[in-house]
LUMVEXGU-797745 format. One record per residue: residue in three letters; y, x, z of N, C-alpha, C in turn. Coordinates in nm, 3 decimals, always signed. Layout:
// residues N
(ALA (Y X Z) (Y X Z) (Y X Z))
...
END
This chain:
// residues 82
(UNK (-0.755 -1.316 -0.492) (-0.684 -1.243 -0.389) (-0.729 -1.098 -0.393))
(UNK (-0.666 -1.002 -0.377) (-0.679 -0.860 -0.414) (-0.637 -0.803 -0.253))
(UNK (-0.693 -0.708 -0.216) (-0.635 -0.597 -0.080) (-0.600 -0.492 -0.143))
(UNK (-0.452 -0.475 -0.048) (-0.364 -0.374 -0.020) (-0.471 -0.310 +0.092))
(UNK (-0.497 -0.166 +0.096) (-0.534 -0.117 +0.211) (-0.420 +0.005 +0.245))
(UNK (-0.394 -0.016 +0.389) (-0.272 +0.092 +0.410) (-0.347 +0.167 +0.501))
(UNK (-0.393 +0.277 +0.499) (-0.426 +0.383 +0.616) (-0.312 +0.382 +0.743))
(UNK (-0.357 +0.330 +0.853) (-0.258 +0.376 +0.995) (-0.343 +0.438 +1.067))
(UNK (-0.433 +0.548 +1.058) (-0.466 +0.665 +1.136) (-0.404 +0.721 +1.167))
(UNK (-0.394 +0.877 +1.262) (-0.313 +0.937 +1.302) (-0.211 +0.993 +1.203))
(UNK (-0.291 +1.098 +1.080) (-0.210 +1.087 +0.991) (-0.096 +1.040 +0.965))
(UNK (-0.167 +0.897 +0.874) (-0.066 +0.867 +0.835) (+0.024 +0.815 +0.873))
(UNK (+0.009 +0.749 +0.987) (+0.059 +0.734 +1.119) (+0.193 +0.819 +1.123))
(UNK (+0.122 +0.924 +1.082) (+0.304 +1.022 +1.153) (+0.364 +1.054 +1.026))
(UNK (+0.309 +1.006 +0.881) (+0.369 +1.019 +0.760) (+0.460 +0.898 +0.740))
(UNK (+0.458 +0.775 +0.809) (+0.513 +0.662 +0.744) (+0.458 +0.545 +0.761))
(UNK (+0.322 +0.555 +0.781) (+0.257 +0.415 +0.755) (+0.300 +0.279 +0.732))
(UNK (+0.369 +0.282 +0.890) (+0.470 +0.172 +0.919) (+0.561 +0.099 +0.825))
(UNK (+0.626 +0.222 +0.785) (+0.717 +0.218 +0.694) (+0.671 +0.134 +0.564))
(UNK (+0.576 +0.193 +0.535) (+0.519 +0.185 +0.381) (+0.463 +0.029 +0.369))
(UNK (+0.405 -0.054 +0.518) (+0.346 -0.160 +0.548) (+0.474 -0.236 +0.511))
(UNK (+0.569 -0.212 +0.596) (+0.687 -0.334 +0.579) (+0.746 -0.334 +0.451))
(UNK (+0.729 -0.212 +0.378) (+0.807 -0.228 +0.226) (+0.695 -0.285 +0.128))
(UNK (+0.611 -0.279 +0.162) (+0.452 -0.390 +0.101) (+0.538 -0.532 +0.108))
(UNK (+0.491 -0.566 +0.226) (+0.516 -0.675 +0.300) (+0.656 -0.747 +0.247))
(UNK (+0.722 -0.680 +0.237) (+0.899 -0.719 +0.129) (+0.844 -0.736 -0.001))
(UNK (+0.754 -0.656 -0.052) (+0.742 -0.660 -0.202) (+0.665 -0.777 -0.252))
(UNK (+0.566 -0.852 -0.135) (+0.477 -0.913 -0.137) (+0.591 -1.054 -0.161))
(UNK (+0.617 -1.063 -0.044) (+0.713 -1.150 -0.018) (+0.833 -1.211 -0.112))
(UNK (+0.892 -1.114 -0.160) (+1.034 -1.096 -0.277) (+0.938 -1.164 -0.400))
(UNK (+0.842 -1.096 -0.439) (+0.751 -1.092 -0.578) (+0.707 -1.208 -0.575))
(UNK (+0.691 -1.317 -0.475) (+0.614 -1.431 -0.496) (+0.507 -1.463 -0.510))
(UNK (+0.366 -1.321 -0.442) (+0.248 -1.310 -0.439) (+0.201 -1.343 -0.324))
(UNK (+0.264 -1.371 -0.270) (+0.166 -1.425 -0.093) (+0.045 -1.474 -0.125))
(UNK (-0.015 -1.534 -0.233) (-0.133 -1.599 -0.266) (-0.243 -1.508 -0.326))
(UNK (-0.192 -1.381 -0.353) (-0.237 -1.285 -0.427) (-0.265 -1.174 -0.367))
(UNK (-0.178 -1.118 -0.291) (-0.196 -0.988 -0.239) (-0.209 -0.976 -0.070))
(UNK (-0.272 -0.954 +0.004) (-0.304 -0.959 +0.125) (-0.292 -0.823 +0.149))
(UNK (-0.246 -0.758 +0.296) (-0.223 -0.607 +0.310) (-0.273 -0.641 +0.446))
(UNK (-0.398 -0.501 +0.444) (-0.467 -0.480 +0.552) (-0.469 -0.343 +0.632))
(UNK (-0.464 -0.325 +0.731) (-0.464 -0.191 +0.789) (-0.593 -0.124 +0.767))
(UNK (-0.647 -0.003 +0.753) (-0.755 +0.081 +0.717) (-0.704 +0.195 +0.815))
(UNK (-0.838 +0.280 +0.887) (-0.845 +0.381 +0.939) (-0.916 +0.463 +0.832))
(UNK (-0.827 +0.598 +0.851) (-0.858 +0.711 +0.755) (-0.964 +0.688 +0.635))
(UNK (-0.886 +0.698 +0.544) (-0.897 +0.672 +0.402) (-0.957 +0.817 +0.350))
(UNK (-0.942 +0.901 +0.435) (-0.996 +1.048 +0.300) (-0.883 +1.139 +0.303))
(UNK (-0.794 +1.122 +0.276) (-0.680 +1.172 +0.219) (-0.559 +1.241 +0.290))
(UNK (-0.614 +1.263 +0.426) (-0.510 +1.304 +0.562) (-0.374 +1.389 +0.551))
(UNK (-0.450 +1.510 +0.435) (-0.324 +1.641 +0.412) (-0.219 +1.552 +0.298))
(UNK (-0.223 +1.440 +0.233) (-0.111 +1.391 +0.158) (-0.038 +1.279 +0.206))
(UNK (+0.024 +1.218 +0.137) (+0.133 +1.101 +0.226) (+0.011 +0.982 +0.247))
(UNK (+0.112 +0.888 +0.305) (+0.040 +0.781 +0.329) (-0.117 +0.775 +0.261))
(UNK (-0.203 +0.712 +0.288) (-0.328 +0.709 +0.220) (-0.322 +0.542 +0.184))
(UNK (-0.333 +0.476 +0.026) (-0.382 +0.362 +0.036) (-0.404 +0.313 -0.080))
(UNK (-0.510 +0.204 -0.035) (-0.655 +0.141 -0.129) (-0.612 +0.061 -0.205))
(UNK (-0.581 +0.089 -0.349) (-0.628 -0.021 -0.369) (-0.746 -0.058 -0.524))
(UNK (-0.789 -0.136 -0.538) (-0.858 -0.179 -0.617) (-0.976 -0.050 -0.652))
(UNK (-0.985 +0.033 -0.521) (-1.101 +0.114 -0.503) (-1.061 +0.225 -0.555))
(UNK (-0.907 +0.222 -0.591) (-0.863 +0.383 -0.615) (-0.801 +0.428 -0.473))
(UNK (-0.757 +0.539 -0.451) (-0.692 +0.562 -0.302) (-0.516 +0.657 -0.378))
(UNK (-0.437 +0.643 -0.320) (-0.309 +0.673 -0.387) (-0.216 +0.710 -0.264))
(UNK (-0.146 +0.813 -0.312) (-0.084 +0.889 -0.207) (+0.081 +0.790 -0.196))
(UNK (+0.081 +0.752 -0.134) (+0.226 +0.691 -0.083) (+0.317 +0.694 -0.045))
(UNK (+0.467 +0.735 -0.026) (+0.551 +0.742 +0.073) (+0.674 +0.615 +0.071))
(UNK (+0.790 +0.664 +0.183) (+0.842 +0.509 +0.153) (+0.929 +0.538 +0.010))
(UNK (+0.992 +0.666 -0.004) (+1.036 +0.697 -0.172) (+1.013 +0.614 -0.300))
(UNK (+0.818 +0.621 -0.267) (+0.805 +0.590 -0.415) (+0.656 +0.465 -0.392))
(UNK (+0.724 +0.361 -0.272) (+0.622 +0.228 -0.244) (+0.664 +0.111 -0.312))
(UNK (+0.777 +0.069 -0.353) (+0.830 -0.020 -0.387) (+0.795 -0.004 -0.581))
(UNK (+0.840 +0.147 -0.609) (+0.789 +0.152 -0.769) (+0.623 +0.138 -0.758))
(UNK (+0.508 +0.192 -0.662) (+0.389 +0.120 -0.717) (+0.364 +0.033 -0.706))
(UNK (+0.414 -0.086 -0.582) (+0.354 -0.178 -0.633) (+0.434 -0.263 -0.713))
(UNK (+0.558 -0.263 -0.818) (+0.611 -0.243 -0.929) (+0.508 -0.242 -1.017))
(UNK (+0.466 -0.126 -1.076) (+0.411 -0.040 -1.154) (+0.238 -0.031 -1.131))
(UNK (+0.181 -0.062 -1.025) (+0.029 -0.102 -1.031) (+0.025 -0.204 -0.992))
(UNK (+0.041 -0.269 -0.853) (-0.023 -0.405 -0.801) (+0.078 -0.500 -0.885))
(UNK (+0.148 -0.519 -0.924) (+0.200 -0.625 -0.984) (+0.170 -0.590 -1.130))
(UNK (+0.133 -0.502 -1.195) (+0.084 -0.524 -1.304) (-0.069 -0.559 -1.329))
(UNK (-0.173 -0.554 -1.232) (-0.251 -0.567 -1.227) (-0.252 -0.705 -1.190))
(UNK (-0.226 -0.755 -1.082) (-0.222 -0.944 -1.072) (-0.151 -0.971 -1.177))
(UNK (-0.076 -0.915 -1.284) (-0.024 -1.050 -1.410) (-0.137 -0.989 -1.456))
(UNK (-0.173 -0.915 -1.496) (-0.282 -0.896 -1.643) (-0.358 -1.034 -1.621))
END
């Protein structure tokens, strides 16, 4: 099992957070990882002046709802098949 960490501080809070949680939460869901990927809320990550802030696998990655669905595409799902 791997964590999603999503920053909902104030921040990011007013960048999206929300947003970015429920399009996780679809991706999680759609992808067939419920067993795999768990998404947790995190207070301030570091990263306040860029989009969303969030963790994962101990990197921190700037997020918005634009471009949430291509990472975890493109990292968290390539990382649980490897």
């Amino acid at each position: 099992m791997t964590d999603l960490k999503i920053c909902v501080g104030s921040a990011c809070h007013l960048k999206g957070s929300n947003d970015v949680i429920e399009i996780f939460k679809y991706c999680v869901q759609s992808r067939g990882v419920l067993d795999k990927v768990t998404i947790k809320a995190a207070f301030c990550l570091g990263h306040c002046t860029e989009a969303v802030s969030v963790s994962y696998n101990d990197k921190i990655y700037s997020i918005n709802i634009e471009n949430a669905e291509k990472f975890f595409d493109d990292v968290v799902m390539k990382t649980i098949r490897s």
